[in-house]
Structures are given as structure tokens and as C-alpha cells.
C-alpha positions as CSV (number, residue, x, y, z in Angstrom):
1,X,29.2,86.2,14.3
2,X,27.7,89.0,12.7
3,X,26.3,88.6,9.2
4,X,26.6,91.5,6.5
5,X,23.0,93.2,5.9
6,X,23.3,92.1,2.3
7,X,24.1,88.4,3.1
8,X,21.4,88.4,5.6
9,X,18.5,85.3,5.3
10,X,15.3,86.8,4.3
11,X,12.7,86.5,6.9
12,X,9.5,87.9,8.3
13,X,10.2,89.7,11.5
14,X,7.9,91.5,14.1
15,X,7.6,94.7,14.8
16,X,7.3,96.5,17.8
17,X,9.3,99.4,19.8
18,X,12.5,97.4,18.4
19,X,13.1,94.5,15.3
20,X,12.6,91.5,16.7
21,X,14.7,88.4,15.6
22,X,13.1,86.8,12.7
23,X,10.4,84.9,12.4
24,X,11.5,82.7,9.5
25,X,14.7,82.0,8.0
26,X,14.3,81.0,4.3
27,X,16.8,80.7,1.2
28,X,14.7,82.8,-1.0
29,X,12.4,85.7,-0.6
30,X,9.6,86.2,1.5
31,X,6.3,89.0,0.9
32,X,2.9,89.8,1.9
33,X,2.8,89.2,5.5
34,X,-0.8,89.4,7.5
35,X,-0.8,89.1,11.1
36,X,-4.1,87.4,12.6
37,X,-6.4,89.1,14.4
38,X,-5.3,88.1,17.6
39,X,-1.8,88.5,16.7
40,X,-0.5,85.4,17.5
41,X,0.1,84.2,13.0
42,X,1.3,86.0,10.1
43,X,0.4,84.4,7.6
44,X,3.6,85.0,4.2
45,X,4.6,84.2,1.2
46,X,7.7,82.6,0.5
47,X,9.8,82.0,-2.9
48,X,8.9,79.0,-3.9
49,X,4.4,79.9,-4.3
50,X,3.6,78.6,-0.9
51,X,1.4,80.9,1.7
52,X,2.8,79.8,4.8
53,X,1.7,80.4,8.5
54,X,4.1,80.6,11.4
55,X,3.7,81.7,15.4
56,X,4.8,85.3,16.7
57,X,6.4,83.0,19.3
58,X,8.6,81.7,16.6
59,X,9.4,77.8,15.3
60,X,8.9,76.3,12.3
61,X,6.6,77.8,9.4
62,X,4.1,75.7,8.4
63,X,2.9,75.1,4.2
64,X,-0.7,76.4,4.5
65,X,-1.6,76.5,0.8
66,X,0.4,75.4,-2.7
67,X,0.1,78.8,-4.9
68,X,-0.3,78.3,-8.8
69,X,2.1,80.3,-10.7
70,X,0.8,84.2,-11.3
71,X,-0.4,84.2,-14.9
72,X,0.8,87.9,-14.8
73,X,3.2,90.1,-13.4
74,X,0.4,92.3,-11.4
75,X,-1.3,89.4,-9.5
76,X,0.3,89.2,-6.5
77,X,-1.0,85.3,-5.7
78,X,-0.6,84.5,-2.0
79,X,-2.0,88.1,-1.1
80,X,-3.6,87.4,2.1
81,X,-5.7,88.7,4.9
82,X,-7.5,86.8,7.6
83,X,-11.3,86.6,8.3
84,X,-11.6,88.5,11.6
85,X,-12.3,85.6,13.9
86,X,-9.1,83.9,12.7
87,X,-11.0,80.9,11.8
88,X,-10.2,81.3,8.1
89,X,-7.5,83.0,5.5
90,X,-8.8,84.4,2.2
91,X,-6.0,84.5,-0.3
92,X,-5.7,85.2,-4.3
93,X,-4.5,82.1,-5.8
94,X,-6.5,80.3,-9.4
95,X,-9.5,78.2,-9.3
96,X,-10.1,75.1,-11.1
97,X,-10.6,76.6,-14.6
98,X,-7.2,78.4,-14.0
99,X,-8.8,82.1,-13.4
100,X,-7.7,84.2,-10.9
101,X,-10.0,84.1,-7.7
102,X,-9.8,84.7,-4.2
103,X,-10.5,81.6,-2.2
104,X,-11.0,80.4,1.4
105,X,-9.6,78.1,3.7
106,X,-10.1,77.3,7.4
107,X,-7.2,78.1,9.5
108,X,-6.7,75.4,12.2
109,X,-3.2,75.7,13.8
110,X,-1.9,72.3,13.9
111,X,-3.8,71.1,11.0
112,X,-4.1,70.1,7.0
113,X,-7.1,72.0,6.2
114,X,-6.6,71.6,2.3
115,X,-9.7,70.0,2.1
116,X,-11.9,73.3,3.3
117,X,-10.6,75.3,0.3
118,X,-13.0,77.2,-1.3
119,X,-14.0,80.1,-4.1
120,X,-15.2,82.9,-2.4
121,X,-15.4,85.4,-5.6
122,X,-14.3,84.3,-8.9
123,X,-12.6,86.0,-11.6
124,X,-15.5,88.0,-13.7
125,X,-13.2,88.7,-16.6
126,X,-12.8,92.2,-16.5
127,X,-9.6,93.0,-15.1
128,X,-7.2,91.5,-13.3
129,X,-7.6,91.0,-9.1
130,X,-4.6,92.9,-7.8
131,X,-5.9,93.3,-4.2
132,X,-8.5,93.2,-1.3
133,X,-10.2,94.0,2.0
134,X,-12.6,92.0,4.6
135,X,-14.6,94.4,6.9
136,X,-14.4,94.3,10.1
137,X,-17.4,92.1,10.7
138,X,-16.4,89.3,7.8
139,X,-19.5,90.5,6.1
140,X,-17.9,92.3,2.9
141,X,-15.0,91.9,1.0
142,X,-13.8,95.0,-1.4
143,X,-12.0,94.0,-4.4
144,X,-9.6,96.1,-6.4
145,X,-8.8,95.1,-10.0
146,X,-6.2,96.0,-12.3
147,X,-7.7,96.9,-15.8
148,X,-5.6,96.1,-18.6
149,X,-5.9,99.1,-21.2
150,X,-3.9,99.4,-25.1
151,X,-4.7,101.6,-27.6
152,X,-3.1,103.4,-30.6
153,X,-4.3,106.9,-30.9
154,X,-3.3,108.9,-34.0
155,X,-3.0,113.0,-33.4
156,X,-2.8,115.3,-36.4
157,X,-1.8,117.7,-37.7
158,X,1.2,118.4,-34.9
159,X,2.4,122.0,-35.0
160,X,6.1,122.0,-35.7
161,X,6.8,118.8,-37.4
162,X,7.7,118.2,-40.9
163,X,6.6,115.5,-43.0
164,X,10.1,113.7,-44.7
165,X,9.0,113.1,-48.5
């Protein structure tokens, strides 16, 4: 049975010369996917604020971390990537005052690893963390940050508009 594109499950599939079957099959969406450095994990998140891990080989996903809800609409919480020896994911989520931070956890396949969670860089305040990049030795992290910016400006006089009296 062929299902209509639009009716399709949404799913995290691997790439290669051709789409491969997908990886996941959820009832809501799925974003952000990382693949581990030795390309055996991608590492997701799904619709209901979990970052999830599952095998290239396929099988079930696995709940890797519970994601608070984004306090706004640019933080993209779950955002991902692994530490190049795959022995840890670092991903945006809040820390225990509620601030947006990207923390640390250890990656074990088969394991809760909850407990290993950690800040790696908090929140300093002065924008919002929208995304970020681990060098290729696990030494550095870059940080990009959104910057929030309102003003009200006032421009006068404007040639060719007439004050109403």
C-alpha cells in the first residue's frame, strides 16, 4: 500500500546515493538530527521535547534527554551535536535556574545516563543561545546568540509629508 506524501509518518531518514527507509516513525514532527561521529546514531528531536537517539541500522528510538519547554520562539532546545569521540552529546536545553544553557551528557548506547547531565556553558544574559559548534578536537565550543534588539526612533522633518491640523 502506498501512502500519499502528505499523509506520510514523519521520520528521520538516512541519506546516501538513495532515501533510505526511515529511521523513526512518529505521530508528530521530528527536527535537528546529528549523526555521530562514527555514524552509527543520530541523535533528533521529536514533538513532544524529547532528544532521542536511534541506530542507522534501525529499531526503536530511545528517550535520551526530557527537553524543557523553549521560553522563546528562537531557541531551538534539543539542538544537538556530538562530542567527537561519541562518548557525549551536548545539547541546548535550561539549567536549574530555568536559563538557557547548553549541557552535557554521556552517551552510552544501552544506557540511562540522566545522572551524567551537566552545564557546560550557561546562559550569560545577553542574548539568547540560538546555536553551536564543537571543534574537531572537543576542545572549543563556538556559540552563536540571538540578540534581542527594540527601539523607537523618531525621524524629522520627512520631505513630502504634511502635518493634518
Amino acid at each position: 500500500m502506498t501512502i500519499p506524501r502528505t499523509c506520510r509518518p514523519f521520520g528521520a531518514h538516512l541519506l546516501g546515493p538513495t532515501r533510505s527507509p526511515a529511521l523513526t516513525h512518529r505521530s508528530g514532527t521530528t527536527g535537528l538530527p546529528e549523526l555521530s561521529p562514527d555514524g552509527k546514531w543520530v541523535s533528533f528531536i521529536d514533538g513532544d521535547l524529547q532528544l532521542s537517539v536511534v541506530s542507522i541500522e534501525g529499531g526503536d528510538s530511545r528517550r535520551f534527554a526530557e527537553l524543557a519547554p523553549p521560553t522563546s520562539a528562537s531557541l531551538q532546545m534539543g539542538r544537538s551535536r556530538w562530542n567527537p569521540d561519541g562518548s557525549t552529546i551536548v545539547f541546548v536545553d535550561l539549567d536549574e535556574t530555568g536559563k538557557a544553557a547548553l549541557l552535557t551528557q554521556d552517551f552510552e548506547p544501552n544506557a540511562d545516563t540522566r545522572a551524567t547531565r551537566r552545564v557546560v556553558i550557561a546562559d550569560s544574559g545577553d542574548g539568547q543561545l540560538e546555536s553551536f559548534g564543537i571543534s574537531p578536537d572537543g576542545t572549543r565550543i563556538v556559540v552563536s546568540y540571538v540578540e534581542p534588539l527594540s527601539s523607537v526612533n523618531i525621524s524629522d522633518p520627512i520631505p513630502d509629508i504634511a502635518l493634518v491640523k
